[in-house]
N, C-alpha and C positions, 0 to 999 in steps of 0.2 A: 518238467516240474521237479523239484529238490526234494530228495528225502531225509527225511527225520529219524532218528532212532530213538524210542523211550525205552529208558528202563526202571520199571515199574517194580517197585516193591510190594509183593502180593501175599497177600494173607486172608484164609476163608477157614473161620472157625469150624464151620460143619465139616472138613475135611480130617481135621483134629491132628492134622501138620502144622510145622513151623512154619515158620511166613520164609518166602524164597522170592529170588529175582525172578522177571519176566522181563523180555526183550520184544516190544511190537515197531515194526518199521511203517511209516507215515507219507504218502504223499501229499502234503501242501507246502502251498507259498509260508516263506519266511514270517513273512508279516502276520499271521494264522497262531494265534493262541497257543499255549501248550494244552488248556482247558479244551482246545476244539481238536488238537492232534489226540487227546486221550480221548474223548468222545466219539472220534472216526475209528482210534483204534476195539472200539467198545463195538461197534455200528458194524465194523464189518470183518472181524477177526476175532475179536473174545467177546460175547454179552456178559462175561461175569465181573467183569471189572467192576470193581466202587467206586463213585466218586459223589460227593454234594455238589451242586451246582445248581444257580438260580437264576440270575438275572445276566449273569456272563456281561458286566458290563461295571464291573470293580463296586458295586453299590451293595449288596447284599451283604457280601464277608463268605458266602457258603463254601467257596473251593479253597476254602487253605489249606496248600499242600508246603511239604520242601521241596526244592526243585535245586539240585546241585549243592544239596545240605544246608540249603537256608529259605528258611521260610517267606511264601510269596503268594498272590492269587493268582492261580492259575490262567484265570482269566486275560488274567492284565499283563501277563511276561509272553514278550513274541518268543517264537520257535527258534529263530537266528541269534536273539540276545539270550537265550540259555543254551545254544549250542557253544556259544563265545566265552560263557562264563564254564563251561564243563569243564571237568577233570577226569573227565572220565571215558578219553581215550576217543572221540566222534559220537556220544552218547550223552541223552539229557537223563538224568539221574531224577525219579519222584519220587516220595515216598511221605507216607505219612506224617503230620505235626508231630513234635517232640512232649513230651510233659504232662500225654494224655493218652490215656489207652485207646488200643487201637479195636474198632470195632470188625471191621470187614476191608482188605487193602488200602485206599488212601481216606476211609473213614474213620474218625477217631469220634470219642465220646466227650463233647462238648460238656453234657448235663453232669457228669463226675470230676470235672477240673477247673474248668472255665466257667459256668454258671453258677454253680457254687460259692466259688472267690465274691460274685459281683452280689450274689447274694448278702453273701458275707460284710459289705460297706453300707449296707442299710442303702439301695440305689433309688431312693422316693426322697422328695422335700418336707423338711419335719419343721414346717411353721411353727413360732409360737405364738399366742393370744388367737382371737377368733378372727374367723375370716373377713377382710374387708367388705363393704356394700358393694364393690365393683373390680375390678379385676388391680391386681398387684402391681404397682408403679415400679419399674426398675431402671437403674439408671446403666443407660446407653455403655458407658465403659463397663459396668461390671459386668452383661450381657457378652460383652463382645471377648471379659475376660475370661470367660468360660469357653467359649468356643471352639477350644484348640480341643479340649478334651470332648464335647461334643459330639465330637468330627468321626470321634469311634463308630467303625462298622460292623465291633463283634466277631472279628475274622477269627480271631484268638493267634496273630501270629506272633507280638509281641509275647504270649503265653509260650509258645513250641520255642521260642528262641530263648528264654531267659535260665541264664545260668546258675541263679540264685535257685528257683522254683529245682534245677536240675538236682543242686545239692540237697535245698529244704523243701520237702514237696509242701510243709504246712503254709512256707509262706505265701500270704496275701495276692501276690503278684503284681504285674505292670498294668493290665488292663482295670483288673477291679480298684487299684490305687488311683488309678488315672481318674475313672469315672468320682469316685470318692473327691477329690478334688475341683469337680464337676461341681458338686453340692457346698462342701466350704466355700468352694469363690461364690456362692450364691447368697446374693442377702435376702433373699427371703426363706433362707434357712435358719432354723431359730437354735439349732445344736452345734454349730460351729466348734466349741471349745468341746464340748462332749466328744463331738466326733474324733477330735486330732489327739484327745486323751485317750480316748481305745485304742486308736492307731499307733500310738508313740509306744503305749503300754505293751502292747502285744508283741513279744518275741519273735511272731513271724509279720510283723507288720512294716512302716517305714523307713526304719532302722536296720529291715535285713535285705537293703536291695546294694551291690555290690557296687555300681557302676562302670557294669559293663559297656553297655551306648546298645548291645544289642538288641533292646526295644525299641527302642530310635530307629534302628537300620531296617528293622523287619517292617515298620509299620506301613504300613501302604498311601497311609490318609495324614502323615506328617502330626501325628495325636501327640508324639516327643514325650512318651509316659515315665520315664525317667525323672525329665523336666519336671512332671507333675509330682513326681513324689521328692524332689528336691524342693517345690515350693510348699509341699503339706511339710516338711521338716520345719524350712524357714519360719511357715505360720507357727506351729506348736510350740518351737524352743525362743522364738526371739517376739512372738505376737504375743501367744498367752504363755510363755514363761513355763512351760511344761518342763520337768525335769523328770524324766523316766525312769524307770526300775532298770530299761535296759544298759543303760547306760549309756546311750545313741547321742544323747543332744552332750552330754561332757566329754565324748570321745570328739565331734565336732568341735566344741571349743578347745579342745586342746592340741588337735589338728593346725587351727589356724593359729591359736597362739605360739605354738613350736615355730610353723614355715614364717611369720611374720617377726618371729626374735633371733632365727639363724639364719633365713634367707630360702634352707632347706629344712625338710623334714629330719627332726633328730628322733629315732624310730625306739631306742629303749629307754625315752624317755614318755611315748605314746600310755603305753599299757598304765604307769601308776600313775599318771596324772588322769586318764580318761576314767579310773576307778578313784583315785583317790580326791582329785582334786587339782586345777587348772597352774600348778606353780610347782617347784623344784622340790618342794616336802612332801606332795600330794603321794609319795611314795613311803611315807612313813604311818601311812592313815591305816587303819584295820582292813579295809576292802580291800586297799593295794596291794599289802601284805597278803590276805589269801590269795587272790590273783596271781602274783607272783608265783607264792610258792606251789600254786598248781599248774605255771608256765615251766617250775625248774626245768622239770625233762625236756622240754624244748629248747630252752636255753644251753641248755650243756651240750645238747648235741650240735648246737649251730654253733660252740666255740668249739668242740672237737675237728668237726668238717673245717672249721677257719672260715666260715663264714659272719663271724663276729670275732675284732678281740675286746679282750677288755677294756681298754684303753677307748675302742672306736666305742663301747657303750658310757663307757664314761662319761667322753668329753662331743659336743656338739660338733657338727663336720664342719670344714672350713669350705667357704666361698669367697671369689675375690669379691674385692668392695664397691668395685661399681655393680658388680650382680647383685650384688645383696642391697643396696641402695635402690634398683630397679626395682625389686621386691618391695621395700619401703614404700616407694613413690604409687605402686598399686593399693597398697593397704590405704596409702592416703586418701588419695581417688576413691577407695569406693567408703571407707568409712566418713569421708568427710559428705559424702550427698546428706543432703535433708533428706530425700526419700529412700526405701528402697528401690532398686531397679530390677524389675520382673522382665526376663529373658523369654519374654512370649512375641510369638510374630503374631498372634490376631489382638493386641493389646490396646490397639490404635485403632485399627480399621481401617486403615487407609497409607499409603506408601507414602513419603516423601519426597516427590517429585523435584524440589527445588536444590539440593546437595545434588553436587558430581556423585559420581560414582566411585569413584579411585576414595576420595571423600569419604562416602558410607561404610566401605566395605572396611577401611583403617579403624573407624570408629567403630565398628562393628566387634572388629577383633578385640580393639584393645576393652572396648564393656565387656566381651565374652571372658578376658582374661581376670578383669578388675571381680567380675561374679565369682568366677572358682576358686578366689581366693577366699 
């Protein structure tokens, strides 16, 4: 039988030591949990080990750990596929979630990071007028348009992995955003616009997720919380027109309007129009103007280093012209639909059997591309 090596990151506050590595060696089969190699190593070599663990069967969420520094359920990652993934020399590397304190070795304290946040999204349906005679009629698509966000199991791994929450601990995060989206695609919610106006308003809200993709990647249940808080933006600034204090939904539009009038992004022309205003003056507006000049010191040193000259801030970069035509021909595409098009796979409900394959996946890319635009 194959053995296993963990190495466990251990930490026991009654000891009133810093947390230190542990090494326990495992015999099981490959196919054998890393949740069932730390439980054997608990059973029959150390009982002080910590760990949560419930239903050992990916449903619960209870064992989020890291496992070779990316968060995972324990349960659900074989023995052989994190030995594959290691770096660490014939060793699976665990240690506890990121972004949340850690209570006793791979226990972290859910109810001061991650409960909180979900808290924090109002997570109950806030009908308006009184309750119907008989239960709530919902329509079949907007059910099913919820569902992706549903699918949360509360693991908190998109939480431990997100780089924003790393920098800003206030902000909102991926899970409680996700779930909050839950509730706006719901039409029997009667605060829709309230809702996405606290979110857009809130400095640590919609506005301060980076896009990293690493809620995507951690999440176990494909919940794509990213996803969801790209479409609470969509709804806020282009549904009800929310125009924020932060400045989120004009730095958006001036995003797209840059990369749609050079082809590329013209980057010192981002900062005064995202403050001042979406055209080539929005620089001369009073906001811009502070902005600016609380950018100088960054500015001067990025042309000392030669990492900017003058000339490239000046003037937009050049691309050839069938690139930049390609770029066109996306903007057309997606601004010309009558609808929007929501990049959700539980949208439908149901696959498309009758397209090839080579077929879907082409059309797949190119909608994924015509969206980011």
């Amino acid at each position: 039988m194959p053995e296993f090596t963990l190495k466990i990151r251990r930490y026991l506050p009654e000891s009133g030591e810093a947390p230190y590595w542990q090494d326990y060696t495992v015999d099981l089969e490959g196919h054998r949990s890393v949740l069932e190699g730390i439980l054997t190593a608990r059973a029959e070599q150390d009982g002080t080990i910590g760990i949560r663990c419930s239903c050992r069967a990916a449903i619960c969420g209870s064992c989020g750990v890291r496992i070779n520094g990316r968060a995972a359920l324990a349960c659900k990652t074989h023995l052989e596929e994190a030995l594959e993934s290691s770096q660490a020399d014939g060793e699976i590397v665990v240690e506890p979630m990121g972004n949340m304190p850690v209570l006793k070795d791979l226990i972290v304290d859910m109810d001061a990071v991650h409960w909180k946040k979900i808290q924090r999204v109002t997570p109950w349906l806030l009908p308006e007028g009184p309750p119907p005679e008989r239960e709530y009629v919902v329509p079949h698509e907007a059910m099913v348009d919820v569902t992706q966000s549903m699918a949360c199991i509360q693991c908190g791994a998109c939480v431990s992995d997100c780089l924003s929450m790393e920098v800003d601990s206030d902000f909102i995060g991926p899970a409680a955003l996700a779930k909050a989206y839950r509730f706006v695609g719901d039409p029997r919610d009667g605060q829709h616009e309230e809702r996405l106006k606290d979110l857009s308003e809130d400095p640590a809200g919609i506005y301060d997720c980076t896009h990293c993709f690493n809620c995507i990647e951690a999440c176990p249940k494909g919940v794509a919380p990213m996803n969801q808080i790209m479409r609470l933006r969509r709804m806020a600034g282009d549904d009800y027109e929310i125009v924020d204090r932060n400045n989120g939904h004009r730095h958006e539009q001036a995003f797209t309007s840059l990369v749609r009038d050079n082809g590329i992004l013209w980057e010192a022309e981002l900062l005064p129009r995202s403050y001042g205003g979406d055209s080539f003056f929005g620089k001369f507006a009073p906001a811009a103007g502070l902005e600016l000049a609380d950018s100088l010191p960054a500015i001067v040193r990025a042309l000392m280093r030669r990492k900017v000259t003058p000339m490239g801030a000046l003037r937009p970069h050049k691309i050839p012209k069938e690139d930049r035509e390609q770029v066109e021909r996306i903007y057309e595409r997606v601004e010309g639909r009558d609808e929007r098009l929501e990049l959700n796979l539980y949208i439908t409900g149901f696959e498309d059997e009758d397209e090839p394959a080579g077929e879907t996946e082409s059309q797949a890319a190119a909608e994924s591309q015509g969206s980011s635009a």
